[in-house]
LUMKEGU-982278 format. One line per field, with one value per residue (C-alpha): residue number from 1; residue in one letter; x, y, z. Coordinates in steps of 0.02 Angstrom, whole numbers, plus 50000, padded with zeros to 5 digits. Example, Ala and Ser with C-alpha at 12.3 -4.5 7.8 and 13.67 -1.06 7.14 Angstrom:
num <- c(1	2)
residuo <- c(A	S)
X <- c(50615	50684)
Y <- c(49775	49947)
Z <- c(50390	50357)
END
This chain:
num <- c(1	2	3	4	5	6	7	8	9	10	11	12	13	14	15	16	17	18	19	20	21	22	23	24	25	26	27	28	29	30	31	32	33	34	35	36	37	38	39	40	41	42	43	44	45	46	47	48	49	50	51	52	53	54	55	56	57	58	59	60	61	62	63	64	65	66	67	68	69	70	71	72	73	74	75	76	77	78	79	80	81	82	83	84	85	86	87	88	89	90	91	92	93	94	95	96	97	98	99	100	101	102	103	104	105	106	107	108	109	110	111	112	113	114	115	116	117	118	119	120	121	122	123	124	125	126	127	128	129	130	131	132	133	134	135	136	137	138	139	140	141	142	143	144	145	146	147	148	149	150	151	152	153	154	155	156	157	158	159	160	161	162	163	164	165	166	167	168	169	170	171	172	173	174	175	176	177	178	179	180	181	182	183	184	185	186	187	188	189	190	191	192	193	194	195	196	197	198	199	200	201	202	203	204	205	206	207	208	209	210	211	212	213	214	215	216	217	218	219	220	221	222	223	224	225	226	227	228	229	230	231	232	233	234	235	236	237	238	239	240	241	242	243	244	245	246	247	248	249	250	251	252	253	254	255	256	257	258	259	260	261	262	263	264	265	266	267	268	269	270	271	272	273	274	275	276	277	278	279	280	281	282	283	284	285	286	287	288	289	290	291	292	293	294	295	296	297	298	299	300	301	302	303	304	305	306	307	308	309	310	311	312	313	314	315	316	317	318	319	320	321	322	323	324	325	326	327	328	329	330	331	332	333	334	335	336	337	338	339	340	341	342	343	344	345	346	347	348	349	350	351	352	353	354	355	356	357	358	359	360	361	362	363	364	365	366	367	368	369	370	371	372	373	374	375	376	377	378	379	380	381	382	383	384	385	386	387	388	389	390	391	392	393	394	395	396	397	398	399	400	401	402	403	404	405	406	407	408	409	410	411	412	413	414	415	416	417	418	419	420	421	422	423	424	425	426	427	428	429	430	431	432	433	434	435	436	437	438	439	440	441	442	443	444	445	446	447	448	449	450	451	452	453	454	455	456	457	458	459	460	461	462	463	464	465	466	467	468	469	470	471	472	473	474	475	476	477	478	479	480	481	482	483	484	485	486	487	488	489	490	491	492	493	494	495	496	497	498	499	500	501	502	503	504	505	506	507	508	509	510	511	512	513	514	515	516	517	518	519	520	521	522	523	524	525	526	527	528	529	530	531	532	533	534	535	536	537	538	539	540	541	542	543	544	545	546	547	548	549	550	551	552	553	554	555	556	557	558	559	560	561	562	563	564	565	566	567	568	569	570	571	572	573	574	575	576	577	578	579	580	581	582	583	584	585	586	587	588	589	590	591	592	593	594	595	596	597	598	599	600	601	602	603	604	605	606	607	608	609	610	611	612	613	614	615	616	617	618	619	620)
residuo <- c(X	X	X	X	X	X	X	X	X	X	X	X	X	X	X	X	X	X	X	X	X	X	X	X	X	X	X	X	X	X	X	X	X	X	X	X	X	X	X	X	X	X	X	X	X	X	X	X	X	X	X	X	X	X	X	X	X	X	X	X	X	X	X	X	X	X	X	X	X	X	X	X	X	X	X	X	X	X	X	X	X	X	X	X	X	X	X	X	X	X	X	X	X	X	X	X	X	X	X	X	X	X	X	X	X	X	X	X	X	X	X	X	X	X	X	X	X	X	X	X	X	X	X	X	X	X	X	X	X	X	X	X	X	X	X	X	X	X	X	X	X	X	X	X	X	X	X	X	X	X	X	X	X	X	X	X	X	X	X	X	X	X	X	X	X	X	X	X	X	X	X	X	X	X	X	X	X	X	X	X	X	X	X	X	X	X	X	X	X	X	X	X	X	X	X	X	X	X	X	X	X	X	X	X	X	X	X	X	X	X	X	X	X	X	X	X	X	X	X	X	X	X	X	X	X	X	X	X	X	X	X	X	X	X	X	X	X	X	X	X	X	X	X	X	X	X	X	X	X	X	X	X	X	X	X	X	X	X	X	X	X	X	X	X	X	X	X	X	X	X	X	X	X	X	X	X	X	X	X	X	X	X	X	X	X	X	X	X	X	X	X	X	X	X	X	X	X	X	X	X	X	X	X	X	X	X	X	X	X	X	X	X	X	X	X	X	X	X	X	X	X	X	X	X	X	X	X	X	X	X	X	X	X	X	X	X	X	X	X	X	X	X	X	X	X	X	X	X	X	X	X	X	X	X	X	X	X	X	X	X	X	X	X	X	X	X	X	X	X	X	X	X	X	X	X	X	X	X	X	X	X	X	X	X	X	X	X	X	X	X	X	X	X	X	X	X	X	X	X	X	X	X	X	X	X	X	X	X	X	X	X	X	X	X	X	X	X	X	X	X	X	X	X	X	X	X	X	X	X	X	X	X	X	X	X	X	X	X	X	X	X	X	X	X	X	X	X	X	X	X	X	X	X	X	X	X	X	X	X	X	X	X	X	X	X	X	X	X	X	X	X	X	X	X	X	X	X	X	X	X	X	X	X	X	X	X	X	X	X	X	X	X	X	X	X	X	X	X	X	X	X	X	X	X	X	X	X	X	X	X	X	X	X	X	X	X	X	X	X	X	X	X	X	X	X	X	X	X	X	X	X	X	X	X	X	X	X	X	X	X	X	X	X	X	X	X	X	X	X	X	X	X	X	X	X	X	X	X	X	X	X	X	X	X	X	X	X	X	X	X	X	X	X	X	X	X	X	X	X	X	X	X	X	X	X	X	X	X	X	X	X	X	X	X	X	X	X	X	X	X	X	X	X	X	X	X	X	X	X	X	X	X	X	X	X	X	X	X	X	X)
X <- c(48640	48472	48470	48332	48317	48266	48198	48127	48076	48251	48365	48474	48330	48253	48384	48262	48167	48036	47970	47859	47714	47777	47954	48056	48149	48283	48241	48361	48338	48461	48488	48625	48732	48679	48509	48392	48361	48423	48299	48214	48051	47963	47779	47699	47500	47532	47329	47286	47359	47503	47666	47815	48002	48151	48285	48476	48611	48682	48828	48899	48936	49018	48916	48774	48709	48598	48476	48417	48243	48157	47995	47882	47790	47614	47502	47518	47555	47623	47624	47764	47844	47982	47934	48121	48141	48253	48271	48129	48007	47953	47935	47868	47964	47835	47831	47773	47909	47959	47797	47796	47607	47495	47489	47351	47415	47389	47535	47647	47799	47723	47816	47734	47727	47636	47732	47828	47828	47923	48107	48135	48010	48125	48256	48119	48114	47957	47917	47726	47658	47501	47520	47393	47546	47698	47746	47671	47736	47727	47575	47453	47421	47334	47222	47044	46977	46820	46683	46716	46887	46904	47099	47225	47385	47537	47536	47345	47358	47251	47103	47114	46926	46799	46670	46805	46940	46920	46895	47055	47139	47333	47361	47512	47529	47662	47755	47784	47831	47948	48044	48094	48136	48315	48273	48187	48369	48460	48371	48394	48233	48204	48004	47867	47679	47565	47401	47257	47276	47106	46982	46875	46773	46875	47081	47102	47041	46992	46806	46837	46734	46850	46977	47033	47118	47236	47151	47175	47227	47372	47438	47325	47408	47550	47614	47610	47708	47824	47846	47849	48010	48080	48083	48118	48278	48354	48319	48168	48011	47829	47652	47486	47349	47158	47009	46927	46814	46709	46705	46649	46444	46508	46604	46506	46470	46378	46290	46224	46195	46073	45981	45938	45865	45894	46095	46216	46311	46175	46249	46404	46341	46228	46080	45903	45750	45650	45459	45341	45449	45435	45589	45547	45669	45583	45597	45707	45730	45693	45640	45454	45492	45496	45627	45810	45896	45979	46120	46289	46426	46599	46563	46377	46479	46363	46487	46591	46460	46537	46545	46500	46614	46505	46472	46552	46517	46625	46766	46787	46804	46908	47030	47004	46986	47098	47085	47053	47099	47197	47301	47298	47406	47539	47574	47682	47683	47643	47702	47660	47773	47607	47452	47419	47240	47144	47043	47073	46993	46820	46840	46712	46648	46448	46338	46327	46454	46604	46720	46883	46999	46908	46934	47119	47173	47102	47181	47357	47347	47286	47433	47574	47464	47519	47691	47770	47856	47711	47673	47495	47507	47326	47269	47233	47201	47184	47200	47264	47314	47172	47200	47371	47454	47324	47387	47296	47382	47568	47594	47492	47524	47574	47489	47424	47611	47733	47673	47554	47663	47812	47692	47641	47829	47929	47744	47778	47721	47582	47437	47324	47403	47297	47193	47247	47157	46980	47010	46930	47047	47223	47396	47420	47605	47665	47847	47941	47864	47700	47753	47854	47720	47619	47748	47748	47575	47534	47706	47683	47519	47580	47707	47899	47851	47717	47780	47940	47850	47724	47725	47821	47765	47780	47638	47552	47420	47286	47364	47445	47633	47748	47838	47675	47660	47832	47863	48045	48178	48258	48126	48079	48257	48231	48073	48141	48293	48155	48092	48253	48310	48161	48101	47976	47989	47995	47885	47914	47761	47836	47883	47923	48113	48092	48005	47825	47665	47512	47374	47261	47248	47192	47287	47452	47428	47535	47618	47813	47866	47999	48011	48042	48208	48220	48106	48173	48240	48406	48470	48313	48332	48524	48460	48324	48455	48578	48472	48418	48593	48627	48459	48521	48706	48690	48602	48550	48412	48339	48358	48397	48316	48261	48315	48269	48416	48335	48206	48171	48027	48150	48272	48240	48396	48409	48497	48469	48543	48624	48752	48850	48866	48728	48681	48642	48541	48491	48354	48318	48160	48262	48414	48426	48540	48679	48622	48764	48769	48885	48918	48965	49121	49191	49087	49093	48969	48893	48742	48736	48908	48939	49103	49138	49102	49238	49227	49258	49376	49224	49160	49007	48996	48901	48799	48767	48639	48621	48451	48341	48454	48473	48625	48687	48829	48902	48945	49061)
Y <- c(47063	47095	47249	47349	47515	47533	47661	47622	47748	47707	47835	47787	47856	47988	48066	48156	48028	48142	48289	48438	48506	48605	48549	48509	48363	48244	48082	47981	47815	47703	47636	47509	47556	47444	47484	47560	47730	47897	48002	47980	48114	48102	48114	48200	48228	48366	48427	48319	48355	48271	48354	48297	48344	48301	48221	48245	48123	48164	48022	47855	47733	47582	47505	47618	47787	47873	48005	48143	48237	48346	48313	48415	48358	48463	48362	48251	48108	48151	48010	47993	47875	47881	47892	47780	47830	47735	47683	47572	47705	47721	47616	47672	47636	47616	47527	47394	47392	47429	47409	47434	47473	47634	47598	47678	47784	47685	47600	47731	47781	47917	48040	48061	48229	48171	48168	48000	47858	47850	47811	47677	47573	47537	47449	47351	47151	47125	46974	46922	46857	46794	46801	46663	46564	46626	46597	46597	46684	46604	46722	46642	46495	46588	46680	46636	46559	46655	46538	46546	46481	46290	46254	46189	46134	46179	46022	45992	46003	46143	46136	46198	46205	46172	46264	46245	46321	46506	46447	46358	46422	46407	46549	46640	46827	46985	46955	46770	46862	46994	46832	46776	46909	46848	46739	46866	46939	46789	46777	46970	47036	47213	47258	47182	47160	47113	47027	47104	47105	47197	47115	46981	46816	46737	46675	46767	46926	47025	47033	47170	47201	47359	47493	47548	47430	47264	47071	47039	46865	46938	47035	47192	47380	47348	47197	47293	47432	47297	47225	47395	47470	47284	47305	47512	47442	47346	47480	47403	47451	47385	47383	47337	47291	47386	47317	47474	47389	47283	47267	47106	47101	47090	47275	47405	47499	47370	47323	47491	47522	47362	47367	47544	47626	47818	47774	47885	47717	47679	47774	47699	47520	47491	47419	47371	47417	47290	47241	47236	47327	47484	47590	47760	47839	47795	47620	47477	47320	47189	46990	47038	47082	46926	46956	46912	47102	47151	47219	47209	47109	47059	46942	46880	46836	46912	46924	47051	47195	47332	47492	47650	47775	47898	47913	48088	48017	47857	47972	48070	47902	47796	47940	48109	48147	48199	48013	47904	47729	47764	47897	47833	47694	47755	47895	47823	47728	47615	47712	47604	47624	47611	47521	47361	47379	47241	47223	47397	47338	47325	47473	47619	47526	47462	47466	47660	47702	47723	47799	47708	47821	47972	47843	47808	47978	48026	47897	47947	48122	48087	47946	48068	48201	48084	48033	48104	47937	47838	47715	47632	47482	47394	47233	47174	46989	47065	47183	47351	47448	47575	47628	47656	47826	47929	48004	47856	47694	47710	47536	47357	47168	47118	46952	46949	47030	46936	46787	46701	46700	46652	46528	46470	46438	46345	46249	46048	45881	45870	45829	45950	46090	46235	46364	46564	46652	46553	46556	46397	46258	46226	46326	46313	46273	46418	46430	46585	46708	46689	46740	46868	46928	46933	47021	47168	47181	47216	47339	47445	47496	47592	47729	47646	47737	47620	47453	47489	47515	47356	47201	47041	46883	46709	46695	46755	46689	46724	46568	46410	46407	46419	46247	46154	46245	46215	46051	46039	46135	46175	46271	46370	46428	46496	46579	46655	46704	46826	46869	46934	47011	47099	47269	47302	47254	47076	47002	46838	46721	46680	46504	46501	46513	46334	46256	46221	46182	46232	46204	46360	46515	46423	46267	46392	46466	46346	46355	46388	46209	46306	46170	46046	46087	45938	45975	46118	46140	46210	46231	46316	46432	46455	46506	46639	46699	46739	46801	46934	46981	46989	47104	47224	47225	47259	47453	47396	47274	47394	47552	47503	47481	47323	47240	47079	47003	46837	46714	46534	46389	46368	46529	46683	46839	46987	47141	47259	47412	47575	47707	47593	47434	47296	47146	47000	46883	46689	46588	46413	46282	46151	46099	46154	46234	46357	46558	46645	46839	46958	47124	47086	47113	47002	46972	46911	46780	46831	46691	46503	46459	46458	46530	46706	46755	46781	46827	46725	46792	46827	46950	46829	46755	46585	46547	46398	46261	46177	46172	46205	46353	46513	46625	46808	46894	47067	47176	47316)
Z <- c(47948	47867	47745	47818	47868	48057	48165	48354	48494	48585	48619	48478	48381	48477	48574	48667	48764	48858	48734	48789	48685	48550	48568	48419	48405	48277	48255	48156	48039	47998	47829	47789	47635	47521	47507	47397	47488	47396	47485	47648	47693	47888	47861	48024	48018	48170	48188	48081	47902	47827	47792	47713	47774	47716	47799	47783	47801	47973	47977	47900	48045	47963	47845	47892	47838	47977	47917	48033	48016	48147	48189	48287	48447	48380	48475	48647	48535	48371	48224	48120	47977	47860	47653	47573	47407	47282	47105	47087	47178	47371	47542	47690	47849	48027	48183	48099	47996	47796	47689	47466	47520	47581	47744	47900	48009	48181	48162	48129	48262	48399	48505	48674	48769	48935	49088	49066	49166	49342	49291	49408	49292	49149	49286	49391	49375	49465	49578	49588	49760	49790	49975	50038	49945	49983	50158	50343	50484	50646	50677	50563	50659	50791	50686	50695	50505	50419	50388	50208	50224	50189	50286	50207	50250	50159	50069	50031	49844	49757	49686	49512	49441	49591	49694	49842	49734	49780	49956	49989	50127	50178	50275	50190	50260	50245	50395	50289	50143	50247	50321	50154	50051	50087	49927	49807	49867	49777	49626	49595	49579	49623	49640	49733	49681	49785	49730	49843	49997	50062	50192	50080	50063	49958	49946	49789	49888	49703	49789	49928	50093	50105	50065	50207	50309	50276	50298	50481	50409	50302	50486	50452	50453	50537	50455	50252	50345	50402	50240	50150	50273	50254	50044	50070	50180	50027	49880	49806	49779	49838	49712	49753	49694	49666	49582	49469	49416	49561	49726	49838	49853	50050	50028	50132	50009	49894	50044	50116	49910	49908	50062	50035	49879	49940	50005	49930	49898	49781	49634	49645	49548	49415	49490	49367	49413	49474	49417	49556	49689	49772	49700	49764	49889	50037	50003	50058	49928	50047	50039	50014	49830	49784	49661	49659	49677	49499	49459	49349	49370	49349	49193	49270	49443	49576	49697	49604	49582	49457	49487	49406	49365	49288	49476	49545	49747	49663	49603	49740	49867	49748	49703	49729	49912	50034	50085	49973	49958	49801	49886	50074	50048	49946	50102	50264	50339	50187	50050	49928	49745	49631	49596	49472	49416	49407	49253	49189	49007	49097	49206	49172	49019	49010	48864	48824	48966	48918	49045	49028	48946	49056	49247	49164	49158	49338	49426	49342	49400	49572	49602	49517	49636	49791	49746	49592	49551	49573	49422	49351	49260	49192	49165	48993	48945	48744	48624	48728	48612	48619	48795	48812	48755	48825	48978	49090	49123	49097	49032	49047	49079	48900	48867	48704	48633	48733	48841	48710	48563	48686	48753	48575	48503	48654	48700	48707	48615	48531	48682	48732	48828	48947	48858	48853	48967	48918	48722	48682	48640	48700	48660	48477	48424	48318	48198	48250	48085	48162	48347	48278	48166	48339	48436	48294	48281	48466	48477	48318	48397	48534	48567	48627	48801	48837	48748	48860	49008	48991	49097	49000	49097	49077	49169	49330	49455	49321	49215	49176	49231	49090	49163	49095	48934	48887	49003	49039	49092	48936	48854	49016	48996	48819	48894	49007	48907	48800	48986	49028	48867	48765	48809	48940	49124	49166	49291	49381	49449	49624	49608	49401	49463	49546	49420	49473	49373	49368	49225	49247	49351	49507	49498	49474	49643	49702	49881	49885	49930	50049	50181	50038	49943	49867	49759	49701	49511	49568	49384	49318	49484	49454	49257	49308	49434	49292	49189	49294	49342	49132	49133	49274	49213	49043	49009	48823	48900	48990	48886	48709	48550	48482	48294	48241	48139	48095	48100	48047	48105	48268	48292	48368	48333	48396	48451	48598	48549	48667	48632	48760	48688	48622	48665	48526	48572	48497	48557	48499	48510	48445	48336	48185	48033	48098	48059	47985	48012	47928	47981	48170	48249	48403	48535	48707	48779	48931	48958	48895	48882	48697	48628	48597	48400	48298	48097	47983	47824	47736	47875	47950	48118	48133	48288	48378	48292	48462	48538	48632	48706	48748	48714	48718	48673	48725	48549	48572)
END
């Protein structure tokens, strides 16, 4: 076991996991015996100054000492570190880890005083349905067909890059979701999101007509009701899905907003002024300008007009009325669990506008207004670091921490593999110090609350499907393995657990091939299933701490810690030299098969050199 001192936000570490303002509270680091720590100081910088306080040694647990400090919560998030001082001088102990360096004060551990998270969260393994998809109810084929819609059947393969890509219709809806949740039921998942599922001119639905009622082609009202008592009925719980930042240019309010200069919609985009036009109030924009209308836009797509929250008129319908759209549907008879919002980085940000922390913290208090245990989770393709941990979104869809570097390490051969998210070039292949050094970087930036309460995915409709980035069954085990284990809330890409492919966003919206077993991967199914039981069973993957024990070009090790027991866990790319690990008593295997660990006379336990594979083992 590695001689480092440790400290994480767990409650191992923080016993007291939800602080008020003002509150006073121990936080304890652990420091194995044999290291070079006679004196360990918590710096706080509570208003802004630094202060120093001594710690005192609270216990000796084995071959550890733990060290116990109080720290005061001062502000809504309070920074803290640890100052180690030995013989040969001082270290500094942060999120980031143990540093012989000054180090900046962003990446230091934080203790968060806003109302937490709904509790539910940390125990949710999330499904992801894109429900044109998923499955058709003997409804859809009576439904008239938009003139946008190209129809497909079941089997018509998708387009993945094509002007008829976001046109592709196949006619999935909620009452063919509510018929087979029978199999989210196997595979043990617990949560349902919901990719839009608003009136639109497009499959992907992201470009809204309107708020306030359900796609007549998904069943309308009465079929999300269905679905929501249908998921209520088994325990679960139900998200959806709200674009913040855009509408569709076909949403009423864009179009009232475009044809009409002096519309109160108006101020709800950001629309130029154009040369050569009449703009005064009594005005309508119409053909005889001459001029294409302008206005901003979703990335330069004119279809997705952005809206602008510096807009009161904007607030109010969005969130704050009586009725809004943010509020109506998480009331019966839809009662909706929480919102995923859709490119939260954008939202409320545009040259000198800068809203997004401001929009972030309104939309919290109006869903915890609605329903107390009501969660918000963003969308982030980046860095998002510097919009968490301020009372706004409670966690976000961790792709540059967890899925890229996961992506990165178990990623196949040598050809060219899909992009990330549109970073030019393909998936570079990464050794394990690299992904780790990736996984830190993102984590140490933000409190334990919201790394805990962030989205791990393998994947999602927005990308290629982890079966072609790591291209055989084997390695999607390992990934998922790290899906299953790490903190923060898993979320599967409906269709991952059978093993289908995709190369980019579109081309992953595949349709569930459920009238064709036989081409199911039954052992990749029977692996996600088990891990997810592991996940719900054991309390340390959902609620404890988080130490890495090793690393090398091809091994992953490490320990999910809880007052109740711990998990270890060892993931492997390939073969490769047996890791050796001293300091661990016997331990059970509870996924992969291998045998339980026993000690060797000279105290270390040697784990499997087998690979690729995935293994973990219950520690008393």
């Amino acid at each position: 076991m590695s001689l480092l001192p440790h400290h994480d936000g767990s409650a191992l570490y923080v016993p007291e996991q939800e602080p008020s303002l003002g509150d006073t509270v121990d936080v304890f680091v652990r420091v194995p015996a044999g290291a070079d720590v006679r004196q360990v100081h918590v710096r706080t910088t509570g208003d802004g100054e630094p202060r120093f306080t001594e710690a005192v040694v609270d216990r000796t647990d084995g071959d550890d000492v733990w060290w116990r400090v109080p720290v005061e919560a001062r502000n809504p998030v309070s920074n803290y570190r640890f100052m180690l001082t030995g013989r040969r001088g001082y270290r500094w102990l942060n999120a980031a880890g143990v540093a012989h360096h000054d180090v900046p004060d962003n990446g230091d551990f934080k203790l968060v005083t806003y109302a937490p998270p709904p509790a539910w969260a940390r125990d949710a393994v999330i499904y992801q349905i894109f429900p044109d998809r998923f499955a058709r109810s003997a409804a859809a084929d009576g439904r008239d067909l938009p003139d946008w819609a190209i129809p497909c059947d079941w089997d018509t393969p998708v387009i993945g890059r094509g002007p008829e890509t976001p046109y592709q219709f196949y006619g999935g809806d909620l009452d063919g979701i509510t018929g087979r949740l029978d199999h989210l039921d196997r595979l043990g998942v617990n949560t349902v999101y919901l990719t839009p599922i608003f009136p639109a001119r497009s499959n992907h639905r992201y470009d809204a007509s309107s708020f306030d009622t359900v796609d007549p082609l998904l069943g309308g009202n009465a079929a999300l009701a269905r679905l929501a008592d249908a998921v209520r009925a088994r325990g679960w719980r139900l998200l959806g899905d709200i674009t913040s930042n855009h509408t569709g240019d076909a949403h009423e309010w864009f179009t009232r907003a475009a044809s009409d200069v002096s519309a109160p919609e108006r101020e709800l985009y950001y629309f130029d002024e154009v040369t050569g036009c009449d703009n005064s109030s009594s005005a309508r924009l119409t053909p005889r300008c001459d001029l294409e209308l302008s206005y901003e836009s979703w990335n330069g797509v004119k279809s997705l007009p952005k809206l602008n929250w510096g807009s009161a008129e904007l607030r109010r319908r969005f969130a704050t009325a009586e009725g809004s759209l943010l509020r109506r549907w998480l009331r019966p008879p839809y009662g909706l669990d929480g919102w995923r919002v859709d490119v939260a980085n954008m939202t409320g940000r545009r040259g000198a506008d800068a809203y997004t922390h401001e929009v972030a913290a309104l939309l919290r208090r109006v869903v915890a207004e609605t329903r107390a245990d009501g969660l918000l989770l963003a969308e982030h393709g980046h860095d998002h670091t510097g919009d968490l941990d301020r009372d706004g979104w409670h966690g976000t869809m961790n792709y540059v921490g967890f899925t890229d570097p996961v992506w990165s390490w178990l990623r196949h051969g040598d050809d060219p593999l899909p992009n990330f998210l549109g970073t030019p070039g393909g998936v570079l292949r990464r050794d394990a110090g690299a992904v780790l050094a990736t996984m830190n970087a993102y984590r140490s930036l933000v409190s334990w609350r919201s790394y805990t309460h962030s989205w791990q995915l393998l994947g999602s409709h927005d990308s290629a499907r982890i079966r072609t980035v790591v291209g055989d069954a084997a390695r999607q085990e390992v990934a998922a393995g790290l899906l299953a284990t790490m903190p923060g809330t898993p979320v599967i890409f409906a269709g991952d657990e059978l093993g289908l492919t995709g190369t980019n966003g579109e081309g992953s919206r595949t349709p569930m091939p459920w009238h064709r077993p036989e081409t199911w991967d039954e052992s990749t199914f029977a692996g996600y299933r088990a891990l997810v039981a592991l996940r719900r069973a054991e309390p340390a993957l959902r609620h404890g701490g988080l130490r890495w024990l090793h690393h090398d070009a091809d091994t992953l090790v490490f320990l999910r810690e809880a007052a109740a027991g711990s998990v270890l866990v060892l993931a492997r790319r390939a073969a490769g030299a047996p890791v050796r690990l001293a300091g661990l008593r016997a331990a059970e295997n509870v996924y992969g098969g291998a045998p339980a660990l026993r000690p060797d006379p000279d105290g270390t336990v040697t784990l499997p050199a087998d690979g690729p594979t995935f293994q973990a083992w219950r520690l008393p």
